[in-house]
C-alpha positions as CSV (number, residue, x, y, z in Angstrom):
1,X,-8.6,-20.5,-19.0
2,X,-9.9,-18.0,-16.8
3,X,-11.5,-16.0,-19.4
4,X,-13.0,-18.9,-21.1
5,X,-14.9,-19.5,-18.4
6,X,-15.0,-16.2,-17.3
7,X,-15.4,-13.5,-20.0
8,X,-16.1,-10.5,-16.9
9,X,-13.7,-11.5,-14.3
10,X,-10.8,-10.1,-13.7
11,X,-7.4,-11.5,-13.6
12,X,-4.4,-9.7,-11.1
13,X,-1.0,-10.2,-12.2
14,X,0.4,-10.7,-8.6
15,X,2.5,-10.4,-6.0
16,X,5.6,-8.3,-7.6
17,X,7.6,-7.8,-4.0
18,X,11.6,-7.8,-5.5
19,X,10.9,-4.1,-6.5
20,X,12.9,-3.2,-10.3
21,X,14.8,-6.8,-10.0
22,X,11.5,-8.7,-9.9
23,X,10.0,-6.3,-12.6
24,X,12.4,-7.0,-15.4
25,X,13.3,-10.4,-14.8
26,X,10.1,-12.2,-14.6
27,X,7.4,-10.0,-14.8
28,X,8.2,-8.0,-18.1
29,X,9.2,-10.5,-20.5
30,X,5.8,-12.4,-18.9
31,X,3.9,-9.0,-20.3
32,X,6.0,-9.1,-23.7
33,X,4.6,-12.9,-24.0
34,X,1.2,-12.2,-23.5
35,X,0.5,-8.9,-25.9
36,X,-1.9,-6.9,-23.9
37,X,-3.8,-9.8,-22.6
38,X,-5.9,-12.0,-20.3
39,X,-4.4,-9.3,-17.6
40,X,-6.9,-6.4,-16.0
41,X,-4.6,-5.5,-12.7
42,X,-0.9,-5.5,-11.9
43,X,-0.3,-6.0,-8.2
44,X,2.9,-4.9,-6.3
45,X,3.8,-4.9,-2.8
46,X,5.2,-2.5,-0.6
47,X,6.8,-3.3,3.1
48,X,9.9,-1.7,4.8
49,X,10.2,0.9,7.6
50,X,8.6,4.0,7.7
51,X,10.1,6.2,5.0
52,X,10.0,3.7,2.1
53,X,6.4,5.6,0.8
54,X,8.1,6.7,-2.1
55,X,8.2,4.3,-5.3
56,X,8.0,7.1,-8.1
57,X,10.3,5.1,-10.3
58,X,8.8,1.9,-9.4
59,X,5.4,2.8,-10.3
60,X,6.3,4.6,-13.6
61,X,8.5,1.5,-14.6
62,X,5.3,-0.3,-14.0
63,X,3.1,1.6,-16.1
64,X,5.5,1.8,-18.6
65,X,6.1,-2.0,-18.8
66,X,2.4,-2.2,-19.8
67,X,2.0,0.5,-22.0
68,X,4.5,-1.1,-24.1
69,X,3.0,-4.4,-24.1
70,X,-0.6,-3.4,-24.7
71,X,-1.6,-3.2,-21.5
72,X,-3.0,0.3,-21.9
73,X,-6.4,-0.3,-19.5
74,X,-4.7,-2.2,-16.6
75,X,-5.0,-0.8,-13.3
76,X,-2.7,-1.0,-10.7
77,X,-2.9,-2.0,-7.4
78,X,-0.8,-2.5,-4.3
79,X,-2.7,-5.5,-2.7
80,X,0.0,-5.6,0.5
81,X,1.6,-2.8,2.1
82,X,2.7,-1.9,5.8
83,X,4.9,-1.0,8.4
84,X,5.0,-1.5,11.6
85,X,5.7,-0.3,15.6
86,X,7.2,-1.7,18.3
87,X,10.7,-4.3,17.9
88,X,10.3,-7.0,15.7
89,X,12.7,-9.9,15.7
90,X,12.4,-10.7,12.3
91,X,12.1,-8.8,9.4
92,X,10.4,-9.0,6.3
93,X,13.7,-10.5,4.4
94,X,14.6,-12.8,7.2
95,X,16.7,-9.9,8.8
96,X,17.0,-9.6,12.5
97,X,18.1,-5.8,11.9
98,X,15.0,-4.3,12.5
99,X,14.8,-1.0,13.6
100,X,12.6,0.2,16.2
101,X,9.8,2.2,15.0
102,X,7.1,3.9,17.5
103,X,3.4,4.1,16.6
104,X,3.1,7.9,15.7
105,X,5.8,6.8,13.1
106,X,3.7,4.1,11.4
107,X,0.4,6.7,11.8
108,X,2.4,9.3,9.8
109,X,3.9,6.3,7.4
110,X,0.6,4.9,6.7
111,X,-1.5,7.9,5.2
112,X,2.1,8.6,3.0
113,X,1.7,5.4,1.5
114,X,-2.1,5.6,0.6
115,X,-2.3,9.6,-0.3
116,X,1.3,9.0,-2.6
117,X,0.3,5.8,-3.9
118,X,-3.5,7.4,-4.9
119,X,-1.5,10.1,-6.6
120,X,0.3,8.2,-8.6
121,X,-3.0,6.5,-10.2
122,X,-2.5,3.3,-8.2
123,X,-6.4,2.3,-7.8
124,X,-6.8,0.0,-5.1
125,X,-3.9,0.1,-1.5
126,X,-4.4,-2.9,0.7
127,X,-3.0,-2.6,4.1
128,X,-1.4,-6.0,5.5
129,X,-1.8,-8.0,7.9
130,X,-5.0,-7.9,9.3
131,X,-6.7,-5.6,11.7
132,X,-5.4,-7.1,14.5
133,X,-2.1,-7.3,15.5
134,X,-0.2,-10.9,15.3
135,X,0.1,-12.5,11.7
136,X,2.5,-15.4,13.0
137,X,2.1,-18.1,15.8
138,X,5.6,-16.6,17.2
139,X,4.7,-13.1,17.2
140,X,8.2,-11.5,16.4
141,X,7.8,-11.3,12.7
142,X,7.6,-7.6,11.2
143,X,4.2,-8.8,9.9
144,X,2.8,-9.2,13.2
145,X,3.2,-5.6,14.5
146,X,1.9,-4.3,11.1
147,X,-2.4,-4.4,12.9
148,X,-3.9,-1.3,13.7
149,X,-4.9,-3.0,16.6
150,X,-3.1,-4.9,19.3
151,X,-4.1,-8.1,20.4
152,X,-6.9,-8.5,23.1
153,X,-5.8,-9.7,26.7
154,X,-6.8,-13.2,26.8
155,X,-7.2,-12.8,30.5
156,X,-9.7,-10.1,30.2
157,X,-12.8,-9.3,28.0
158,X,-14.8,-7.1,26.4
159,X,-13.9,-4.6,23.7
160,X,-12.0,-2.1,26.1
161,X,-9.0,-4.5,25.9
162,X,-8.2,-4.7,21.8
163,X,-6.6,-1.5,22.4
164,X,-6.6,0.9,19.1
165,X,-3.3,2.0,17.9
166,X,-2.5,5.5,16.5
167,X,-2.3,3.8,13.0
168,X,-6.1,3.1,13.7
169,X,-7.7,6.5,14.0
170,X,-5.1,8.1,11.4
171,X,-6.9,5.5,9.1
172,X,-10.5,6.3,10.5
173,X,-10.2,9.8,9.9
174,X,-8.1,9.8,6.3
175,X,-10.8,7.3,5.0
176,X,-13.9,9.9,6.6
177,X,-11.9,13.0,5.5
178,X,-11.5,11.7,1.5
179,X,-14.2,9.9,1.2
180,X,-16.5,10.9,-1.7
181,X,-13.3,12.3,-3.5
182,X,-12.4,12.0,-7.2
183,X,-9.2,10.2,-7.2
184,X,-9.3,10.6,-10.9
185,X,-8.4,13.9,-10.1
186,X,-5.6,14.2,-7.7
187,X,-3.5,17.4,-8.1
188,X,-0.2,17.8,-6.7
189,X,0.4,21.0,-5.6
190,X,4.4,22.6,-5.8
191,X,4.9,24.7,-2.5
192,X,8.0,24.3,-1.2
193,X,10.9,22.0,-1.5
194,X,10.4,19.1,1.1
195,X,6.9,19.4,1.2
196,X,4.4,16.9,-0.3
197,X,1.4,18.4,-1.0
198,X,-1.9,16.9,-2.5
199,X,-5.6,18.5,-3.4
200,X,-8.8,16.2,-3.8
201,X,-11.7,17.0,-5.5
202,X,-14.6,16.1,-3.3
203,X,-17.9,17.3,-5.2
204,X,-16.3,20.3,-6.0
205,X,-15.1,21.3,-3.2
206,X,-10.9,20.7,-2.1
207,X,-9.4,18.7,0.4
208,X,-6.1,19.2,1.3
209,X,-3.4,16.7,2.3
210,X,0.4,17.5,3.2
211,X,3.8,16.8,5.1
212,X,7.1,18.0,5.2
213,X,10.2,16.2,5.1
């Protein structure tokens, strides 16, 4: 229907969160039915604590789902990932077992998840929820420590008072160090066991990005 109407827009397959279960119960033998069509993007999501960056075998079970249905120009995207810092109460599964995580943990966490996730070809990351801290009206929920800023004071004003988070500047300065990049062309560099190491291709010239384990 969309494409009837619609020849250029694009239609996301959406909101895979159940990891491999999800994958091959619902969303493959949906991508067997439909042959290669009416589908541009596949959309996953990622959440968990800090550490849960690396979906290798999730995104190659992904790509290979589509290749095998037709799917050979569909892009990839991760419309919803995060972690968080602080307590929360609740997690994303319902779970009141949430560790605690500080913020120089979901700093480090969140340029993982984009720099791994651009390496593997995934075209488009989304980080959820929201700028701003606070997602729920209880304010306990993993979700609502996921901002990169925390909430304003409501008894004072003025900008001083959204207070940035770590998480905020790592994003300010991974978006201002790879922008202009080729992420086409990713390399992934083998140094050392333990160490994740990736090379951009901005206008020629490298950029570097790397962590150990």
């Amino acid at each position: 229907a969309i494409k009837a109407a619609c020849p250029q827009c694009k239609v996301i397959m959406g909101g895979l969160a159940q990891a491999d279960k999800g994958f091959n119960t619902f969303f493959l033998p949906v991508l067997e039915k439909l042959r290669g069509q009416y589908v541009d993007i596949f959309d996953f999501h990622l959440y968990g604590p800090a550490g849960t960056w690396y979906h290798y075998k999730l995104v190659n079970m992904i790509k290979t789902g589509l290749l095998k249905n037709g799917f050979k120009d569909t892009e990839v995207w991760i419309l919803e990932t995060g972690t968080y810092s602080g307590k929360p109460q609740v997690g994303t599964s319902g779970s009141s077992k949430v560790p605690e995580q500080t913020e120089k943990q979901q700093a480090a966490d969140l340029i993982k998840r984009y720099v791994f996730a651009l390496s593997l070809g995934i075209k488009k990351i989304f980080w959820a929820f929201g700028i701003v801290e606070g997602f729920t009206d209880k304010g306990n929920h993993e979700f609502d420590h996921m901002g990169l800023m925390y909430q304003k004071n409501p008894e004072k004003t003025g900008r001083d008072y959204e207070i940035k988070k770590l998480a905020y500047y790592t994003y300010k300065m991974m978006t201002e160090k790879l922008e202009g990049c080729n992420f086409s062309d990713i390399k992934s560099l083998n140094l050392s066991e333990g160490v994740y190491a990736y090379e951009f291709n901005k206008s020629g010239k490298p950029v570097y990005v790397l962590w150990a384990e």
